[in-house]
Structures are given as structure tokens and as C-alpha cells.
N, C-alpha and C positions, 0 to 999 in steps of 0.2 A: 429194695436191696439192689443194690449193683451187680449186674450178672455178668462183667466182663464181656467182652465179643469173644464169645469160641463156638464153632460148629456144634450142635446137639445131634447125633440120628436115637432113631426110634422107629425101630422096623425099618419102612422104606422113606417113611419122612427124615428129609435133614432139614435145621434149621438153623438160619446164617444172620443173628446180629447184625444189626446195619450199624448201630452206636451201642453205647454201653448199656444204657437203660430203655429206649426206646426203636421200636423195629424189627423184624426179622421176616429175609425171605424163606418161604419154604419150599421146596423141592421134593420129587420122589412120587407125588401126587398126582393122577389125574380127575379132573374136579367135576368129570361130564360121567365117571363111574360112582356106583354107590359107596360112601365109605364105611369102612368098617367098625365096630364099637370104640375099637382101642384106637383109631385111627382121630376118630371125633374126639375122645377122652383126651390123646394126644394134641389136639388144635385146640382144645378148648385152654388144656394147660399153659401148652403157646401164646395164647391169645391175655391170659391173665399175666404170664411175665414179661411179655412185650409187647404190651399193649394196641399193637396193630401189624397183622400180617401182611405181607404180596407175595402173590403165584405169578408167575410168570408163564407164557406160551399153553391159554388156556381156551383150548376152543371149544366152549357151551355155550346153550343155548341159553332162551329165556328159559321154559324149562328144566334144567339141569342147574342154573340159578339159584331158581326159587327151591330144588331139589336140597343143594347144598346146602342153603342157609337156615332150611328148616331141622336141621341135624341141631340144632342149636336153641329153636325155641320158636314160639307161633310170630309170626310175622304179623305188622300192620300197615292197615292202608292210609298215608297220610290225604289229611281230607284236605289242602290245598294248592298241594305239589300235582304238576302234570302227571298222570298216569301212562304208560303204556295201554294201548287198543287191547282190551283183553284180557289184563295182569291186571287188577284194581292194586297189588301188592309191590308193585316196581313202577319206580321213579323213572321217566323220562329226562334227561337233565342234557339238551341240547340248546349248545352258544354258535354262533355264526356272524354273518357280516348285521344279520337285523335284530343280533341278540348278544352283549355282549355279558360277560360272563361274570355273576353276582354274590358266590359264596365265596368272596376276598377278604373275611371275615372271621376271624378266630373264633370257635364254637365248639359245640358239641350238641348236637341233634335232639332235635324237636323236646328242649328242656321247660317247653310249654305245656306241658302234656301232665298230669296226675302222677301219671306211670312215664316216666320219659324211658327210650329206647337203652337194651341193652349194647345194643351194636350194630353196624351198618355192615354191606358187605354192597363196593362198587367197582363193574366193570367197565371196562375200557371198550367203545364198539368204533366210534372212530377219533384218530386223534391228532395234534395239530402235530406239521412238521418238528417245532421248537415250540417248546413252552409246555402252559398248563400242567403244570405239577402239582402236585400237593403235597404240603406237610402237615407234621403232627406233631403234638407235642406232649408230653410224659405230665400230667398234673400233680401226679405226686412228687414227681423232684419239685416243680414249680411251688406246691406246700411246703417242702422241706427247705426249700430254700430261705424262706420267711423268713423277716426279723420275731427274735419272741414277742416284742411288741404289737406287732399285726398280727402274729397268731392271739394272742388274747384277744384281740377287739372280734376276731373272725370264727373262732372255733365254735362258738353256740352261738351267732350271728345265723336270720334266716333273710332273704330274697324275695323278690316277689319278679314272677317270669311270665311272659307275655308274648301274644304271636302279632306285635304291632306291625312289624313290618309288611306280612300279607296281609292284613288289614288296608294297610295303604295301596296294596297292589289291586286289591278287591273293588276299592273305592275307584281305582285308574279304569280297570277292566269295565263298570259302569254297574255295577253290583247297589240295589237297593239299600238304605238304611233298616229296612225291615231284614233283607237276605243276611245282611251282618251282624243284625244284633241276633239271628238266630245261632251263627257260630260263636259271637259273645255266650250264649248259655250253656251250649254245647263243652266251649272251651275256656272256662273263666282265669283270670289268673290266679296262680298255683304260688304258694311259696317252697324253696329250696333251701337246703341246708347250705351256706356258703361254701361250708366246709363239707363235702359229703364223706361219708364212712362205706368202702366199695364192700358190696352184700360178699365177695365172698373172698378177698385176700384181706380183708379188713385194714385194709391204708387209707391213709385220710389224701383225699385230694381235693384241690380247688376246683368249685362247681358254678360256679356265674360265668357266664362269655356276651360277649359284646354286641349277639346280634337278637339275645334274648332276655336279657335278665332288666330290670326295669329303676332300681333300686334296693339297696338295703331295709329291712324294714328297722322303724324305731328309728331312725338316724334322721338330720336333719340336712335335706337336698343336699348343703354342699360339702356338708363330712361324708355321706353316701357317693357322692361322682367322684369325690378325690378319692375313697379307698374305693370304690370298684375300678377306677384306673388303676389305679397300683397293681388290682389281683391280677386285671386284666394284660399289664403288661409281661407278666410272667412265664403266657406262652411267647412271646414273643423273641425271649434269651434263649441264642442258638444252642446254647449247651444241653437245653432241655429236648432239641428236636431232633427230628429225623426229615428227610426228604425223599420223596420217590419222584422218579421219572416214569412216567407211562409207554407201555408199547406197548401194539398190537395184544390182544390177548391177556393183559394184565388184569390183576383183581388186586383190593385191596379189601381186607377185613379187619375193622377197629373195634375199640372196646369205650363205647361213650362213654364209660362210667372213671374212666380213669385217663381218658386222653380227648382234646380236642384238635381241630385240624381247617385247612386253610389254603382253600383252593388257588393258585395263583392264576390270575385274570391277566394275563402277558400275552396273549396266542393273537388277539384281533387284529384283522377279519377270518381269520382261521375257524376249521369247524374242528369243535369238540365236543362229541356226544359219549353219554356215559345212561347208564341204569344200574342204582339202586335199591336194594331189596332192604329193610331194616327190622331186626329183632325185637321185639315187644321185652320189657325191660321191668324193674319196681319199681316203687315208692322210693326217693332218695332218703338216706337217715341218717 
């Protein structure tokens, strides 16, 4: 549903629409104190109608982090991604002049997984003069948008998703054919509902992205690559997005279930580090 842009408060949170359907900053908040029931019951509702939040001017720590985002649901350790010394549960995710910056990629987190995540929550720790943003985008407008024709080929259509790409990273790093066919067992590929139905506002949104999903199943190679183009170009229509700008102390909290997002890779040789933390999520259906 279209919620218009208009301010919301609720207690001491307000929350500021960035576009119609997608976005909203919140305010009123400090994210380094514990919050309160109705406060979390309040963000979580936010979080389902605008499908990704930012705080702004938010100084926590690791700590207070992991603190925050566990209001919302057990956290996981991704078994590929740089870890922080110490957090086994927070993403290290630093670009620089020897590392240039690689989730330029329309997506939606770790949809390799049985249980793919319910939601990310990343902070800003340093960031580039200009550039590095990220957007997001609303998957449910991107369904609605559909011709009814590609909704019939897609609505009981399933996917088969895959962690190919660190794979390749594995094989770079000098990772044995024995050490990868153990994470093959580990993590075999999953199929996905193309279409998924979100466990708890019940909308149907587009569930394949481009840095994970492998093919359609049942389809033949090149009816599979022309419609997962299609679906896949649907984040891409600005109408559907939102953009944030990062400062100092910024957070962003998303809802993979219903949005994906797209780090923009502009800053180099600039440093931009970020951490992390992501929600343990269900079964898509």
C-alpha cells in the first residue's frame, strides 16, 4: 500500500518517509541505550512498512550493535564474509586503494542459505568524502508492477540459488578442492520461491537477484536468463527506490524479505569501511 510521505511519531520516535513506498529516517532514538518493548514493537512495524530504516548521528559501539539488532531476532555468522577479531556475528566489509568495492550488485542477502536472513542492520565506521551510497529498492512495487503475463509464468515458478561467486573467491584465496567441496555439503543449493510471500505482511514480492540466484527451475537456459533479466531489471526502476547518503555515524536497517539494495562502488581509492550484523530469517514460501 502507498503510505504517502508524512511524518509518523510514536512516543519519542518520529519517522520521516524518504519516498512513497520505500524508506524512512528515524529519529528520537538513541541506539547505544536499551530500547524499550513498545519502542522495538514500534521499529519492527516501521521496518515492515518501509522496508528499510536510517539513524542518523549514532555513536555505538560493536557492542551496542550486536545489542540493538538482537531486539529483533538471533543473529548469524556468515561462514564466508570477513569477520570482525572477536564478533564471529559482524561483517567486516572494508574497500580502499587495494580493495575496490564489490556489492554493486542488486540483491538481497545471503538467499543461499535454507533460511535466508531476515534483515541486515549496517553501520557507517568510516566513510568516503563523496560517493558510496547505497540504495534500496521496494520488491513489492517491483511485483506489482508486472505485466499479468509474467506474473503467470512467475507466481508458482521456483529458483535454484547458489554462493557461486565466493566460491570463485575461495578458489583465488588458494582454498583446496577438498576445503570447498566441504562448504558444497555444508551449503548445497536451495531452491526459492521466485515469487516469495513475506511471513508476516503477507505481500508478494520478487525474490531472485543477480548476485545469487542461478536459474529458473524447469525452464530451458535461455527462457530462464531472458525472464530472470526481466525480474531482475525491476530493481533497477527508480520509481521503485530510495537512496541514502552515509555520514559519520549512520545506520541502516533493511528488511531482506521484501527489499533489495546496491552498494554504489564510486568512492575509489577512497576508504570505506562498514560492519554488518544480520538477522537469522525463514524458510521463503
Amino acid at each position: 500500500m502507498n503510505q504517502i510521505a508524512r511524518n509518523l511519531t510514536l512516543g519519542r520516535l518520529e519517522v520521516a518517509p524518504l519516498t512513497p513506498t520505500i524508506g524512512a529516517e528515524v529519529s528520537g532514538l538513541d541506539l547505544a541505550q536499551p530500547l524499550e518493548p513498545g519502542e522495538v514493537s514500534a521499529l519492527r512495524q516501521a521496518l515492515l512498512d518501509w522496508k528499510v530504516l536510517f539513524f542518523r548521528d549514532q555513536e555505538i559501539d560493536t557492542d551496542q550493535h550486536l545489542a540493538f539488532a538482537r531486539n529483533f531476532g538471533a543473529l548469524e555468522v556468515h561462514p564466508f564474509a570477513p569477520q570482525k577479531e572477536g564478533y564471529p556475528e559482524v561483517l567486516a566489509i572494508t574497500h580502499n586503494r587495494e580493495s575496490r568495492g564489490r556489492e554493486n550488485t542488486w540483491h538481497s542477502d545471503v538467499t543461499w542459505r535454507v533460511e535466508p536472513s531476515l534483515g541486515s542492520i549496517l553501520r557507517a565506521i568510516e566513510i568516503p568524502p563523496v560517493g558510496g551510497d547505497t540504495l534500496f529498492a521496494d520488491m513489492y512495487a517491483a511485483y506489482d508492477g508486472l505485466s499479468d503475463e509474467v506474473k503467470s509464468k512467475v507466481d508458482h515458478a521456483v529458483a535454484v540459488h547458489d554462493f557461486a561467486h565466493f566460491r570463485v573467491a575461495m578458489r583465488k584465496r588458494g582454498m583446496t578442492p577438498e576445503q570447498i567441496e566441504a562448504f558444497n555439503q555444508t551449503y548445497p543449493m536451495v531452491e526459492h520461491p521466485v515469487i516469495r510471500t513475506h511471513p508476516e505482511t503477507g505481500r508478494r514480492a520478487i525474490y531472485v537477484n543477480a548476485a545469487f540466484t542461478q536459474h529458473i527451475a524447469g525452464l530451458e537456459k535461455s527462457e530462464s536468463d531472458a525472464l530472470l533479466a526481466h525480474l531482475y531489471a525491476q530493481a533497477t526502476i527508480p520509481e521503485y527506490q530510495c537512496r541514502f547518503r552515509w555520514e559519520p555515524g549512520s545506520i541502516a536497517f533493511w528488511d531482506n524479505r521484501a527489499s533489495q539494495h546496491y552498494a554504489a562502488s564510486d568512492y575509489w581509492p577512497a576508504v570505506r569501511r562498514m560492519e554488518r550484523v544480520t538477522i537469522v530469517g525463514d524458510r521463503p514460501r
